[in-house]
N, C-alpha and C positions, 0 to 999 in steps of 0.2 A: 528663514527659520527652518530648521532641523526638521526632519519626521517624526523625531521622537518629542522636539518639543509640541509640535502641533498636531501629532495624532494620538501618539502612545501614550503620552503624560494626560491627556485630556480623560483619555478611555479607562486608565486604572484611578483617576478620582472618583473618592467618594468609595470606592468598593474595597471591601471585605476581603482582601487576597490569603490564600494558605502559604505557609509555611514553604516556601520552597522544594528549601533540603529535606525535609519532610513528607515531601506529596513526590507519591512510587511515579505518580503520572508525570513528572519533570523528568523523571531518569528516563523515563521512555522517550520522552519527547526528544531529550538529548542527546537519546541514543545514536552513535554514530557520527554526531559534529561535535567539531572539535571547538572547544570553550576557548575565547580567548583568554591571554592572562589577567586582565581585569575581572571576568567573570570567575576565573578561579578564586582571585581574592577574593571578591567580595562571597563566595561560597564558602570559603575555609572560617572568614569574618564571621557570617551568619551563626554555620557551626557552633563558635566558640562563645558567641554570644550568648546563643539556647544553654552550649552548657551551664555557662555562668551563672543564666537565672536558672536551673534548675537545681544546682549547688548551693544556691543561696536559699531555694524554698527546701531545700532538703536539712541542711547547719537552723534556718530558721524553725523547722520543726524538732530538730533535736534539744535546741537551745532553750523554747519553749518546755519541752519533757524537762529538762535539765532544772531549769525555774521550775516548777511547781515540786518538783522533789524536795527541793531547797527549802521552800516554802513549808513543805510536811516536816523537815528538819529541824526550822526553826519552833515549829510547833512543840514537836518533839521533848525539845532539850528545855524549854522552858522552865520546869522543874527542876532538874538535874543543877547538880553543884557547879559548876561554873560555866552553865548553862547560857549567860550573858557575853562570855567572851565569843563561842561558836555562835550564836545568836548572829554577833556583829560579823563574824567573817564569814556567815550564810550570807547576811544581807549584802557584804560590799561583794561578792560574788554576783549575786541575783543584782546590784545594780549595774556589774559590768555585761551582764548578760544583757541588761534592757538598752543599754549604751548599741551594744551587738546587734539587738532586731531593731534599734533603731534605723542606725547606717544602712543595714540589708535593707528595711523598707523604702526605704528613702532611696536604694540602689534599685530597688524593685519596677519605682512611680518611673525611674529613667528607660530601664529596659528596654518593655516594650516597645517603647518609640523609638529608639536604635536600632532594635530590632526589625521595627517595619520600616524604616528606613533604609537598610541595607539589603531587605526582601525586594522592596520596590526595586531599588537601582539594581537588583539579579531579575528583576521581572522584564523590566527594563532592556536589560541586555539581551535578556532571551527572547525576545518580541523583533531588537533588532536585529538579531542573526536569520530567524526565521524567518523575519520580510525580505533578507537578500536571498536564503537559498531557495525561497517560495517565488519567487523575482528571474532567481539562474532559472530554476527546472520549469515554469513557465515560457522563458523564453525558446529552453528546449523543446519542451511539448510542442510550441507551436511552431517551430523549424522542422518537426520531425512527421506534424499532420499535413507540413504544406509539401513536403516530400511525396509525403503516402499520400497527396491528393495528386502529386505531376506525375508518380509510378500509376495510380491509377488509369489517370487519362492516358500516358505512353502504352499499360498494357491494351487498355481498349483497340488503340492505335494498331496497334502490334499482331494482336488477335484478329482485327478487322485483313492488317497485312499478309497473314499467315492464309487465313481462308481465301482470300485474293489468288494468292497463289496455288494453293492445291487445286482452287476448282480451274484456272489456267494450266496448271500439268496435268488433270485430271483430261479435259478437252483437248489438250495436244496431244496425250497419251493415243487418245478415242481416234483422232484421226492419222495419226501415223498408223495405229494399225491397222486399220481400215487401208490406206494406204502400202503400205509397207508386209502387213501381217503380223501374224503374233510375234516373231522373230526382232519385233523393233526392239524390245526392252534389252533384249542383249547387243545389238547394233550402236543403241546409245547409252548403255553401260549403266542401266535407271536403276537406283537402288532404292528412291523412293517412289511408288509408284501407288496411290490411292486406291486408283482403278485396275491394280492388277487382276484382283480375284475372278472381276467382271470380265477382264481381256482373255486370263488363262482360262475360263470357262467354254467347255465344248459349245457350240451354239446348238440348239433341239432340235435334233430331225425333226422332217414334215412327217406327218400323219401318212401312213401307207395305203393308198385304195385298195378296199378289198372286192375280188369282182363279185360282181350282182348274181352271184347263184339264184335267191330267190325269183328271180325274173323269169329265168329259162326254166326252171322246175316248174313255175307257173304258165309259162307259156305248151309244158310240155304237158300237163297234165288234161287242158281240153281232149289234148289230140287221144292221151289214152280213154279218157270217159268215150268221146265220139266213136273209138273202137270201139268199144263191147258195146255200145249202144245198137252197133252196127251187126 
């Protein structure tokens, strides 16, 4: 059994659906896929169908005006001199007219139900297209998260690789210069170097002793007291 027999058909029983070609919200829905040509028929179908019954309640309200005119006509002429002949050709008028909203009625009771018949089988169609491209772009979505989940774990990977590396040229840096001197980065042509700013950096003078003046001035100063003491 089908999808549409066993899910689609089940879900639109019983229920109330609008007018297809009618509701602004199909066109949007539709907007951008492309209708097969079954669904164009049965669109063009629907169409021409509404028009129909709406040409028929529009002729059936004319025809109704038309009859009661008639009706005031034959009222009319009742007195008048040969008032019996229009009499008779009001009426066999007014009976072809009732013969007219008969058919349309009777074309009326049909309508409808062609009507939501042919709605259905477009509702129909449109439920199955949507389930295949809801179906494709699902499959997409989840080709395209399991992507953006293996780019994820490689960048991690990648990133872990990367720092790996700088702090090993950063320590080989440290020790060839140490070795070698500042002069290493041009020896081995390093264009990437993390730890340059730190290598080109002059290293800080030691702190300079300054001599102990206070000492001797204080050493010197007994000696002058003990003079003049003296």
């Amino acid at each position: 059994m089908s999808r549409t027999d066993e899910v689609f058909k089940p879900a639109l029983t019983g229920k109330r659906l609008p007018i297809i070609s009618l509701d602004n919200k199909w066109y949007k829905l539709m907007a951008g896929i492309e209708r097969t040509p079954e669904m164009l028929a049965l669109e063009e179908e629907l169409k021409n169908l509404l028009k129909r019954q709406g040409k028929i309640n529009t002729d059936t309200k004319e025809l109704r005006a038309k009859k009661a005119k008639l009706m005031e006509e034959i009222v009319g002429v009742m007195d008048e001199e040969g008032g019996k002949q229009k009499q008779e050709s009001y009426s066999a008028q007014i009976n072809a007219i009732n013969t007219q909203i008969e058919e349309y009625q009777d074309e009326l009771l049909d309508l409808p139900r062609e009507i939501d018949r042919v709605n259905s089988e477009l509702m129909l169609r449109t439920m199955e297209i949507c389930y295949e491209i809801i179906q494709e772009n699902t499959d997409k979505i989840n080709e395209i998260a399991t992507w953006i989940a293996n780019i994820r774990i490689e960048l991690k990977k990648n990133v872990v690789r990367k720092q790996e590396a700088e702090l090993k040229n950063q320590q080989m840096y440290s020790y060839m210069h140490d070795i070698f001197g500042a002069e290493v980065i041009n020896i081995f042509d390093m264009k990437y170097n993390p730890g340059e700013a730190m290598l080109k950096a002059p290293a800080p003078k030691p702190a300079e002793e300054k001599p102990a003046e206070s000492g001797s001035t204080a050493a010197e100063k007994p000696k002058e007291e003990t003079a003049k003491e003296d």
